[in-house]
Structure formats: C-alpha cells, structure tokens
N, C-alpha and C positions, 0 to 999 in steps of 0.2 A: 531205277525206280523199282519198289518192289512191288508181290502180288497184291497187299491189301492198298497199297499207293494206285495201283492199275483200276481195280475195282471200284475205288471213291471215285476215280475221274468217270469212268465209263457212268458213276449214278448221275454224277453233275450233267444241269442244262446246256442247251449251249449256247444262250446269255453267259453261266458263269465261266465255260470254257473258251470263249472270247476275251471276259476279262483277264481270266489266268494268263492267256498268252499276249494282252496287255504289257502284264506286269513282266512278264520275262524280256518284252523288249527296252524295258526301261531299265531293268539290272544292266544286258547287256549296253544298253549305250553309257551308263556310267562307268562299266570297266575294272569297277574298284575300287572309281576317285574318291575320297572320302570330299571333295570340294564340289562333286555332283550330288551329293548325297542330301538327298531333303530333309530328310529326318535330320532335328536340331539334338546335338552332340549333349549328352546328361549322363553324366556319370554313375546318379544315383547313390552316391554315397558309397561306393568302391573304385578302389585303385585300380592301376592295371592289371596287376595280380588276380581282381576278381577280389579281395583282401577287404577289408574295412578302411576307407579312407580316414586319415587321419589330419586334421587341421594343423597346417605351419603357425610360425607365430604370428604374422602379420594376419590373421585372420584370427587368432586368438586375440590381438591386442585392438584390435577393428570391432570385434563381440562386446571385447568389454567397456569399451568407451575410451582405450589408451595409445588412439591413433596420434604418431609423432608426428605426423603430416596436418594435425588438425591443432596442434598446440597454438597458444597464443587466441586461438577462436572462440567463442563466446560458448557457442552452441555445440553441445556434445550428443552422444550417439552409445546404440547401446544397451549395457545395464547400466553404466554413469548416468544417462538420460533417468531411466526408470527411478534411480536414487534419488537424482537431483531435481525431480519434477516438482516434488512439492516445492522445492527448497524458490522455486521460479514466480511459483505465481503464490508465494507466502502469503503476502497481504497486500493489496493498491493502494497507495499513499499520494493520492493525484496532488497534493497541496506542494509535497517536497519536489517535485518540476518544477512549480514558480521558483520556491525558496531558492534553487541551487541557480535557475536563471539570473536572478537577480543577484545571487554571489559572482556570477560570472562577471556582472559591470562593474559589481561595487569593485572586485579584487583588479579589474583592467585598470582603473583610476586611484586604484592607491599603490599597484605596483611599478608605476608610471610615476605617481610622484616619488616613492622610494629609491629606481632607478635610474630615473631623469633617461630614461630609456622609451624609445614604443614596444611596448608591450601590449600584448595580444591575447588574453584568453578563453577559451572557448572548453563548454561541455562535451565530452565523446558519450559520456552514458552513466544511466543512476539504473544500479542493478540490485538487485536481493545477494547476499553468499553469509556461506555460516563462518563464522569468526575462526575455527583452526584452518579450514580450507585457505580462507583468505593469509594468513598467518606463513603458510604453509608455501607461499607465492609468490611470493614480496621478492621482487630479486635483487637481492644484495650489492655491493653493498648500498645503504639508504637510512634518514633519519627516520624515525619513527617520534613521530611528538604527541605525547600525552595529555590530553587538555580535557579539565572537568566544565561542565556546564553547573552553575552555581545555581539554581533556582529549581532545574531536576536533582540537583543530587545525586551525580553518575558521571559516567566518564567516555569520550570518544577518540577516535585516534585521528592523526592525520600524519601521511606518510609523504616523504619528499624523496624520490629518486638522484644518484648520485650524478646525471647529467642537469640536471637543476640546479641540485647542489654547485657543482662548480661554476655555473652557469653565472650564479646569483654573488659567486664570490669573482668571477671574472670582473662581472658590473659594479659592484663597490667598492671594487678595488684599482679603479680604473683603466680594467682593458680596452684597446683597442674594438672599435667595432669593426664585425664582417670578419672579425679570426676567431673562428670555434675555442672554446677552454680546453685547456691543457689538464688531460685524465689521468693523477697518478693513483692504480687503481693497487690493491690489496695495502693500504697502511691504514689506519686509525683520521678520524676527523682530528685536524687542530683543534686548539681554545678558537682561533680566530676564527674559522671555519664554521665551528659550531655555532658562536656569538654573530656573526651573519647571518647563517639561518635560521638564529632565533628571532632575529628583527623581523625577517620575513612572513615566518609562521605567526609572529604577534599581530601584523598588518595583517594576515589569513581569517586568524580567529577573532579580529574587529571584526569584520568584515562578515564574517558568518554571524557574531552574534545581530550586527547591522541589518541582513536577511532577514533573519526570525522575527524581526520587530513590530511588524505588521502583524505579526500572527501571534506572537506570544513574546512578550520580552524575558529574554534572557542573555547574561552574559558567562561568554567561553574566558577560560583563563587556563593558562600554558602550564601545568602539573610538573613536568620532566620530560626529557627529550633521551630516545635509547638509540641506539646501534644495532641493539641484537633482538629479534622477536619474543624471544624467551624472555623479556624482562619488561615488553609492552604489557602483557595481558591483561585485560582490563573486562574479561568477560569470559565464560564458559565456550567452548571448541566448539560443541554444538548449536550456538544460540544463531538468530538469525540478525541481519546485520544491515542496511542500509550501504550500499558504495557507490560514492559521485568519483568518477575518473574524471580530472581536471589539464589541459594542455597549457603550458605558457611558455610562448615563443618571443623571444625578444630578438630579433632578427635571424641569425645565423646559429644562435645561441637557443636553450632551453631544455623541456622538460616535461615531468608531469607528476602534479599535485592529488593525492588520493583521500577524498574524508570518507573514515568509516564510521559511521555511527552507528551500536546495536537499539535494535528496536524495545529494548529494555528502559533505554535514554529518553528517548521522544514516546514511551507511556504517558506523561501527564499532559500532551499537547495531542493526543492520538485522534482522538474525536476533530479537533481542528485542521488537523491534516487529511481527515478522512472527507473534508471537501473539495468539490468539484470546483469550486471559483472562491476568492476571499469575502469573508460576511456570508456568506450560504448559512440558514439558519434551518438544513433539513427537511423542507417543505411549509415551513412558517414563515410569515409574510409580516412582518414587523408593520411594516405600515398600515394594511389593512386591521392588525391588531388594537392597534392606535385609536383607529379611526372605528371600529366598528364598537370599543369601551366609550368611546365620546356619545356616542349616538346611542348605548345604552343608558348612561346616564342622565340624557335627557327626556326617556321613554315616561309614558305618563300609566301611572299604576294605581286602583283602586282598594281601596282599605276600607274593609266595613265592620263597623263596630257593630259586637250585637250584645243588647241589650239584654238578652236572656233565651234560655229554652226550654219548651215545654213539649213532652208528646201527646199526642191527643186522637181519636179513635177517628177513623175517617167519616163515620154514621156521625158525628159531633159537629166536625168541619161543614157538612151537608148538612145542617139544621142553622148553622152559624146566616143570621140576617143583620139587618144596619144598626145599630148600636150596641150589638152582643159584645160585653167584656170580658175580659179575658185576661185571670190572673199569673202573675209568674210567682217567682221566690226571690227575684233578686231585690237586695236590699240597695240603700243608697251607701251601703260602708262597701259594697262591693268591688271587684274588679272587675274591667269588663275585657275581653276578648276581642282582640283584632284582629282578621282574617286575609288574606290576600288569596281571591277565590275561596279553594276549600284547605288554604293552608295557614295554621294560626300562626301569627308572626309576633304580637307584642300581647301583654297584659297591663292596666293602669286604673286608677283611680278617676269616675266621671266628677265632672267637674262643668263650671259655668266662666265661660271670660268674657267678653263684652257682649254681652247678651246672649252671647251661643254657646250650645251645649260642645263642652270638649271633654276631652280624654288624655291623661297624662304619658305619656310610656316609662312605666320604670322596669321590666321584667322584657326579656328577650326569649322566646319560646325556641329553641332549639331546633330543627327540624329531624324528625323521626326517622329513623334506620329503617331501611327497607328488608321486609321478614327473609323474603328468599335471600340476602346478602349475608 
C-alpha cells in the first residue's frame, strides 16, 4: 500500500472502513473462481486481447436475417425483418380467407372424383410475398402453370411440387395404394406426365373460378404450363402477390399446391375483397334504405300557389281595416309560382277544372346553388 493509499484510509469513517474490509473478505472467499464471481461476464465489445471484438459469421448471418437454422420459417429476423415488414402487412384482403376455404372443399370433391381416391386437402396459409422472392423459392424441380383470369385481364400462377406430381401420376396410372411414388428425380417431365397434371390443374382452376363466384364471376383458363421460373413470369419481381400454400394427401401419397396471385389481378374485385363478411355493403343497410324511400314517398307535402306579390310599407299594413283592397299586377295570362315552404318548385298557367281553381305545371324550377359552394 502506498503513502497517499495510507492517508485516504486514515480520512475514511469507520462505517466506510468496515465495509472495505467487507469486501476483502469476499475477494478472499472466492479465490479467484471466476464461478463465484457476481459480477455477470460482458465483454464490452473486446476480445481477450483487450482488441476490438470482431463478429464470426454465424452472428453475421443471425444480423442479417440469413439464419440457416431458421430456413423453411415463415418469420424472419433482423434487417430481413425491417425489409420485409412492409412487404407483411401490405394490404388485408379478409374476403380471400373465405374464397381459399371454399377452394379447399370444392378441390377435396373434384380430386376425389378425378382420383377415385380419398383425398384430403386442407389450407396451411394465405400470405403476402413479392413475386421475385417467391420465384426465387420454388424448389425444383416442379410445374409451374400459367393461367389467365378472363374478365380481369391478367394472369396468375399456380405451382405443383414434384411429390405431387408423381403422386397424381402414381393414381391415374393405377398404383398400388399405401406404396409412396417412385421419384426419378433430375430428368425432364414426360408428354404423359405433363398431360396428367394438366387434367389436374384444369380440375384446380374450375374450382378456383367456382370460389370466386359468389363474389365476382370470373373464369381461370390454363395459358401454359413451364419447368423453369424463368419463363413463368407473369409480373414485375417487385410486385406484391397473394400466396394460398395448399396440402393434398391421398393416403401415403401427396403434396403441395401453391396459387400465386399478384394483387395487380384481383384490382377490379378489390373493394369486394376488402370485406369483412359476403354482401357487406360498408356501413349501408340496404334494407333500411328500402324501407326508409317507401315511407318517403308516401310523406304528405304542402304546395302553395301564390297568387302574386306585393311590398307594402308597414305604416300601410297598420291602417289596413275590413274591406281594404288591395291591388297586384298579376294578370290572368300569367304564371303562377309554387312553393314548397320558401322553395319555389313548379311555374304554370291558373286555370279552372270542376269548379276549382287549379294550376297546371309546365316549368320545373331548378333549385339554387348554394353561394358559399
């Protein structure tokens, strides 16, 4: 200990020189152990060197959202996340939930009759992703089928995996049930091959236009069917896109059905999608609409013809006793004015019909613009 060490203790109380020798006996009972040691272990951003710590790559690739442990997962992490946020909550399309539910039965009972098989399928998930990413995904090899929707005037995809694929030629072709399809995987689809899964994806895209029908008719029709993504495209990399991931299990066999549709496509049904239940009319109530014109029109409204006007001094009016007349200008070739309250509504010719005095309407008085508008 040195002299100025010596001097600070002798200033301390001896409160604080009790705790000092506290704390020395807690050094000594840990020894050293770094597994006694309270203090939680922080590097601070240096190495043992005392050096700049430098990040491996699995914490490089964890930063950037490119964790291989997390592949195949929905939800990413990161700046992937920061990238892809908007890309998530793009736009809510609550109506395409029904739509895709209702594909799910139409397509259980037409795959079923196609296969003379039980057939099973069920939705995993209708997500937002932009059309290269998606593109970019697809894992090989797999049909990609091209099909325009005729009444928008656009095009959407619908992709069939190469366990499906053989799945669906196992069943037509009369395999065996309860023995998985036989994968021979890096060659080219046959004619026959393709020509089965065209029948399939025709039964697909009934089926889809069958959904939309309730809400907007429209029918899908099958464009071309590709192999390679590079010759799907059918939309801009950037764009955002609609994807229903669809499951179809026919016993031991099966697959999985992907429609992409971009949001470019379903523009001219947008508003009909954009409701909460089918017929939601945005806060209007058709019925009470109905009903509240009915009972307008049978409201009872006052019309009064007048006859003429004249201004006249209020010292005049106050002299006015019982038979004081009182001339106008109006002639009998005149029109007379008809008011509903203080709003003129008709102009016509007085006139006499079975003994009472009437008024014809030939002139429709327009109602006046409001100055402030």
């Amino acid at each position: 200990m040195s002299d100025t060490d010596s001097e600070q203790l002798e200033e301390m109380s001896d409160d604080e020189k009790a705790m000092m020798e506290d704390w020395d006996s807690v050094d000594d009972l840990a020894g050293g152990d770094d597994s006694l040691d309270a203090t939680p272990e922080f590097d601070g951003g240096m190495d043992e060197d005392g050096g700049t710590r430098i990040l491996n790559q699995e914490e490089i690739d964890s930063l950037l959202g490119f964790d291989e442990d997390a592949a195949g997962v929905d939800e990413t992490s990161g700046v992937m996340a920061l990238i892809n946020s908007a890309m998530v909550n793009y736009e809510r399309l609550p109506m395409l939930d029904i739509v895709f539910d209702r594909l799910v039965r139409l397509m259980s009972t037409s795959l079923r009759n196609l296969t003379s098989d039980n057939v099973e399928v069920s939705l995993d998930q209708v997500s937002t992703v932009r059309f290269g990413d998606y593109m970019n995904s697809i894992p090989l090899p797999a049909m990609l089928s091209v099909f325009k929707a005729e009444e928008w005037d656009n095009h959407g995809l619908l992709v069939t995996d190469s366990a499906l694929i053989y799945s669906i030629v196992d069943v037509l072709l009369g395999g065996r049930k309860g023995t998985p399809a036989i994968r021979v995987e890096g060659r080219p689809y046959t004619t026959i091959e393709t020509k089965l899964v065209e029948r399939m994806v025709g039964v697909a895209l009934s089926d889809l236009s069958s959904a939309f029908d309730p809400l907007s008719p429209v029918s899908f029709s099958l464009d071309r069917m590709e192999t390679n993504p590079r010759f799907a495209t059918i939309t801009q990399s950037g764009n955002a896109c609609v994807l229903a991931r669809l499951r179809v299990d026919m016993g031991d066999r099966g697959g999985r059905v992907e429609v992409l549709i971009p949001y470019a496509t379903l523009e001219p049904i947008r508003e009909l999608l954009l409701q909460m239940f089918m017929g939601e009319k945005f806060g209007r109530d058709s019925i009470w609409e109905n009903h509240l014109t009915q009972e307008l029109y049978k409201t009872d409204v006052q019309l009064q013809a007048v006859l003429g006007e004249k201004t006249i001094p209020l010292n005049d009016i106050l002299n006015w006793k019982v038979g004081t007349r009182v001339m106008f200008s109006t002639t009998v070739d005149d029109e007379l004015e008809l008011r509903c309250g203080h709003f003129p509504m008709f102009r016509g010719p007085v006139g006499q019909k079975q003994g009472n005095i009437a008024v014809r309407i030939e002139k429709y008085i327009p109602p006046e613009e409001d100055e402030e508008a």
